[in-house]
N, C-alpha and C positions, 0 to 999 in steps of 0.2 A: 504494500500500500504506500502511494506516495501522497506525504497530508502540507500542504502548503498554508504558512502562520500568514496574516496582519497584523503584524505587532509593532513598536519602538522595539528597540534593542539596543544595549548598553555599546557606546557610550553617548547616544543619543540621547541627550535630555527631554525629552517628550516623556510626558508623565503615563509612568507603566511599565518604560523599559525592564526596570529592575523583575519588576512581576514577570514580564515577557520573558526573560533572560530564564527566569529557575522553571517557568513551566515548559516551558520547550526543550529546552537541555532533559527535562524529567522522560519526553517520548525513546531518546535517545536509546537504544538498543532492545527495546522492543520487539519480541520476535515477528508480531503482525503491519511493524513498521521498516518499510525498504526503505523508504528515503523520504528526507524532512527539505523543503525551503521554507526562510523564512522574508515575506516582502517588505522591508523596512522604508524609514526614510532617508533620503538622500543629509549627507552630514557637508560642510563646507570642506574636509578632505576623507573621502569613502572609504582613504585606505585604514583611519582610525579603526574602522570596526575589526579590524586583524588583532587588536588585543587582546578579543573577546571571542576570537574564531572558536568553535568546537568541530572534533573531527564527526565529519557525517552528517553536520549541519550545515548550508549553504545558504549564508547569507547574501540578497540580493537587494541592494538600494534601489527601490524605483517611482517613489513618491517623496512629491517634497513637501512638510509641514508649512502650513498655511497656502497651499496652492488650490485653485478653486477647479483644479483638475486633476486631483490623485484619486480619484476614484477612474475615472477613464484609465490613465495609468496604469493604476492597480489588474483592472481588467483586462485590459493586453497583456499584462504581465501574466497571468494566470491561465489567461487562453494559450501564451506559447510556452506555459512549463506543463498543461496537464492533467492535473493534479487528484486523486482520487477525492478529497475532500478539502476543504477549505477553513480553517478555524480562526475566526478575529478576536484577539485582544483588546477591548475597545470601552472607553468614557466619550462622555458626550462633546469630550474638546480633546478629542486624539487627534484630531488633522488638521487644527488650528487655533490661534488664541482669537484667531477674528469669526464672526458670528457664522457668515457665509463662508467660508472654507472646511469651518468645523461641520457647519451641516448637509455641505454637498459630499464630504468625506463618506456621514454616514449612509448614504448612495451606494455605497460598493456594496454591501450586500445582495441589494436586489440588481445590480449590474452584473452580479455571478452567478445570479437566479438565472440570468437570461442563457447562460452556459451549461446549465444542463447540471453544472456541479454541487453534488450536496455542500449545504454548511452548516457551523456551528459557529454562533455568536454569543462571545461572552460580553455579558455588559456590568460593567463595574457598580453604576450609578444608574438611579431615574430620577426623570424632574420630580414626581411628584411627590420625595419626599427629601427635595433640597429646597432650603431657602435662597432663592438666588440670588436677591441681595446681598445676603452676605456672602456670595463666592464671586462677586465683582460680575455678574451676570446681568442686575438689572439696578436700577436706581431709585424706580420710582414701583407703586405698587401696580400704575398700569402697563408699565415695561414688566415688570413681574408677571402678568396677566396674558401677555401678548408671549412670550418665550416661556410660557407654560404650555401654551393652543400651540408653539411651533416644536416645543419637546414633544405633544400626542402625537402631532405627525411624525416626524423621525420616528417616536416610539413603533407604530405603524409601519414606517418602511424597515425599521429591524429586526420585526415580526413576520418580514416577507423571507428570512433568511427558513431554515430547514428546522432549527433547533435553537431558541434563546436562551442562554445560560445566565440566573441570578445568582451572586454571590450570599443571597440571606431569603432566608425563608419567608420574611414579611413581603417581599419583594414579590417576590413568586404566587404569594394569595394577588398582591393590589393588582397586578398586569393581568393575571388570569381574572377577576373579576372585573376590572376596567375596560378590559378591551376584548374578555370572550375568547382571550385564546388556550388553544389547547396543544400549541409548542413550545413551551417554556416549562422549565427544571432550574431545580438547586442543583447549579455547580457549585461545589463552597469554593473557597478563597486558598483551601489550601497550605500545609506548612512547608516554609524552604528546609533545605538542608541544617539537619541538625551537627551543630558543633560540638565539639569536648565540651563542657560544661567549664566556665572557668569561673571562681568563687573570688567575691570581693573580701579586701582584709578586714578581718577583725581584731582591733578595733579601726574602725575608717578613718584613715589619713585624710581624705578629701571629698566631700558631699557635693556632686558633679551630677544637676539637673537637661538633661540636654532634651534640645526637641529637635525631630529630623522631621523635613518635606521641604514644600514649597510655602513662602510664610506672605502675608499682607490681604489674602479674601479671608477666610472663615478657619485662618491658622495665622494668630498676633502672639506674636513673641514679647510684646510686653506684659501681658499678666503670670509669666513666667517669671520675666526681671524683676518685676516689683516686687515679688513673693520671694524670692531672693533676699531683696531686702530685708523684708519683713523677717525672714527666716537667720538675718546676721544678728540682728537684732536682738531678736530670743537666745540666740546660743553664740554670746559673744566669744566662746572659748573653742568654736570649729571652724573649721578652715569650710568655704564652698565656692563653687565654681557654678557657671552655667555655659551651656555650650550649644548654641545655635548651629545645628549644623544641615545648611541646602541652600535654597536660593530662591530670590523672591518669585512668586505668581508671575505669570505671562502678564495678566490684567492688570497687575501694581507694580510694573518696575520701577526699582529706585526705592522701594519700601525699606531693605532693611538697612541700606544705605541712612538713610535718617532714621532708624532706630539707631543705629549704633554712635551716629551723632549725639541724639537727646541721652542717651545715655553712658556718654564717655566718663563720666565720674566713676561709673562702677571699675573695679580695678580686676574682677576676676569672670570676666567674661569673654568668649571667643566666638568668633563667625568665621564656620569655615569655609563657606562659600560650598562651592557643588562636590559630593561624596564621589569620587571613584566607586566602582560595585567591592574591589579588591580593597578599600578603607573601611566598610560598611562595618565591619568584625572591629576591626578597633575602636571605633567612634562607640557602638553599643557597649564593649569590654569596659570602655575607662568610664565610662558610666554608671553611675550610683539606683539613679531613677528615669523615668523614662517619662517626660513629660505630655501630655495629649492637651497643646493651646487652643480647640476646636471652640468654636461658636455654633456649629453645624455638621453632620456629615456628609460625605459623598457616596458613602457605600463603606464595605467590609476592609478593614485599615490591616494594609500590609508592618505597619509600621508594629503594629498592634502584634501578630506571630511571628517578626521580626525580636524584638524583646520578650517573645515568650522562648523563640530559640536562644538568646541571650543569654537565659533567666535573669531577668529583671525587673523589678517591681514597676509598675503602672501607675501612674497619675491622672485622673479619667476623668472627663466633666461629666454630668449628670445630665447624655442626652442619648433619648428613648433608643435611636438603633445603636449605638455604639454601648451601651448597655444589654442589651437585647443582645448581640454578636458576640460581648464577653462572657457572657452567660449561658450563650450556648453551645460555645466552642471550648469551656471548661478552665477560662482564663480567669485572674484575678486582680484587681485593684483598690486604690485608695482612691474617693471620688471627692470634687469640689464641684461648689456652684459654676454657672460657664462665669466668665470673662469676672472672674474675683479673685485678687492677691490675695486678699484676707481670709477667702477660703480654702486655696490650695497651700496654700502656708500650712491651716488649721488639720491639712489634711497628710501634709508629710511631716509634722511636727511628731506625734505621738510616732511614727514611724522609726525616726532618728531615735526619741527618748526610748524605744522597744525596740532592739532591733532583731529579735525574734519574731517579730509580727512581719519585721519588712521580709524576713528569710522566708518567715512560711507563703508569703507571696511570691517570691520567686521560685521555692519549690512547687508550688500550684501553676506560674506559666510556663516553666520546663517540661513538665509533665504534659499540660494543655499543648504544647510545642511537639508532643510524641504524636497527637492525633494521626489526622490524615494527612502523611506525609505527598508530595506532588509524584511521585512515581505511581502511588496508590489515584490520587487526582486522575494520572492519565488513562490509566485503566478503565474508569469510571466514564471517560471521554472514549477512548475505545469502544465502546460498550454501547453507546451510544452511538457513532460510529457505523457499526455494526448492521444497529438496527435502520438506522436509513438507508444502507446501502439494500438490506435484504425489500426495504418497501419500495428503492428502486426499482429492483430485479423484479418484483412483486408487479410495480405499477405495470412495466414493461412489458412482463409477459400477458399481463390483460389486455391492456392496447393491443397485442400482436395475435390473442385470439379474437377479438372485435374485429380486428383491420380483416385477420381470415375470413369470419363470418359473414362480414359487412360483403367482404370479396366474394362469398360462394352464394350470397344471396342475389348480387349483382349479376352475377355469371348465367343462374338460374331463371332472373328473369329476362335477360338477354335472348334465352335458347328460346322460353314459352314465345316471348313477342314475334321470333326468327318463325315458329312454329304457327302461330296463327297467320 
């Protein structure tokens, strides 16, 4: 079987890459898999993606981020590789940060409908349970209103694909009751590769808060900083650090640029601008806690069994799916109100003063980190797979006793009319 990805791929910064990078490498040696391409985007020099080459993977740049024609693209490319089936890695801003590139992108689907080729689309995110406001989306509550009506469309064209994969179970009741469909399944989200376990000292030299993503929509790094504060405060006799580590939103660039302005007084904070996939392990390792500065979610947070492979404790605002995901994926945390120093202080404070409580948390997302590992993921996709390809064969050979019948009925009355 040859299965052809849409995905980023590292070290493309288009948000997903990292996710794309571990579930694709997971098909890898597969016995029902002969061969994997994956169609990425074009980088400003292509040859970068050879850091990240795996053997028996073939990577192919053939679409560019924010171009109002990579789904054209895309489908050329597909029609001249082949492919037995087609799987997209996909958010509702995979193909650009501009409104129309992002939403012509989500086009490829049903442009590979028109090729005959089953698919499978995974969707990270839906509108209908992100505030778009706060993801730099919409401004007003009637621009919220209007890019809601154009999220049910895309929704619609993504549901033309063979199979839609949600990453969370709520996800999969709303689309199946919204819109009547009966192709869509929980794909979960998946755990990356589990590492050695590596255990922080006791007693803690350094109390090192870090939050990893993209920061300035509905991920603000300053109610981390402040809580910092607040946290020097309380425990004048420990050393802490906070560790901004990614790079700002497509939609707010320049954001953390003037965070780290307004907040030059602080003497023990770092921004390290964009993680290599190969730093990813360190940034988690020298890390104490793991901070979540959400307003909102987008869906099932990699960052989230990224820290559970870690083992490290959680920092969690108090909101319904990112609760809901932790709870059912067997993870654990300490939770504060959204967008409050005063709370998330209130909430790693007892943590520090017990650090028993903080260990039995990190022994609960290590463990939560053993779940469904991505090789078992792919199987599951397999599997799936499978069964399209049989309703193929299925559909085919119907059509081909119809088209006989149709034929012998034709034939028959041919002879009678020749006959009268």
């Amino acid at each position: 079987m040859k299965i052809a990805f849409v995905s980023p791929f590292p070290p493309s910064k288009v948000t997903l890459n990292e996710y794309g990078y571990h579930l694709i490498k997971s098909f890898k040696g597969k016995p029902e898999v002969d061969e994997i391409v994956v169609l990425t985007n074009h980088l400003e020099n292509n040859e970068a993606y050879g850091e990240y080459a795996i053997e028996g993977i073939e990577l192919i740049p053939c679409w560019s981020f924010d171009s109002w024609t990579a789904f054209l693209n895309i489908r050329k490319e597909i029609k001249k590789q082949k492919p037995d089936v087609v799987i997209f890695n996909l958010q509702f801003m995979t193909f650009g940060e501009g409104k129309i590139p992002a939403a012509l992108g989500l086009l490829t689907p049903l442009a590979v409908k028109t090729l005959g080729i089953p698919s499978i689309v995974l969707l990270h995110n839906i509108t209908e349970t992100v505030q778009l406001e706060n993801i730099g989306m919409a401004d007003s509550k009637l621009k919220a209103r209007l890019f809601l009506w154009i999220g049910e469309q895309l929704t619609k064209l993504l549901l033309q694909a063979d199979l839609l994969g949600l990453t969370i179970s709520k996800y999969v009741d709303i689309i199946r009751e919204k819109y009547k469909a009966e192709n869509v399944t929980l794909l979960p989200h998946g755990n990356f590769e589990l590492p050695e376990r590596s255990f922080l000292p006791n007693p803690l030299e350094e109390i090192n808060l870090m939050a990893f993503g993209k920061f300035g929509t509905y991920k603000k790094v300053e109610v981390m900083l402040d809580a910092v504060k607040i946290l020097e405060q309380r425990f004048p006799n420990l050393k802490f650090k906070a560790t901004v580590a990614g790079t700002d939103n497509p939609n707010v660039k320049g954001y953390l640029n003037e965070v780290e302005k307004r907040y030059a007084d602080m003497k023990h904070v770092e921004f390290t601008g964009y993680v290599r996939e190969e730093d990813v392990e360190g940034i988690f390792k020298a890390s104490t806690f793991i901070i979540f500065p959400y307003t909102t979610t987008t869906g099932s947070s990699g960052i989230l069994h990224q820290a559970g492979s870690y083992a490290r404790a959680c920092i969690l605002p108090k909101i319904d799916d990112l609760e809901r995901v932790v709870e059912e994926e067997g993870y654990g945390g300490a939770y504060f109100q959204t967008d409050n120093a005063e709370s998330m202080a209130n909430a790693i404070a007892p943590l520090i003063e017990n650090p028993a409580e903080r260990e039995k948390l990190e022994d609960m997302n290590y463990e939560a980190a053993k779940g469904l590992q991505m090789t078992e993921l792919a199987d599951m996709y397999l599997r799936h797979i499978q069964n399209l390809r049989q309703k193929k064969i299925s559909k085919k050979s119907k059509n081909e006793k119809f088209d006989q019948s149709y034929s012998g009925t034709f034939v028959s009355t041919v002879q009678t009319v020749n006959e009268l």
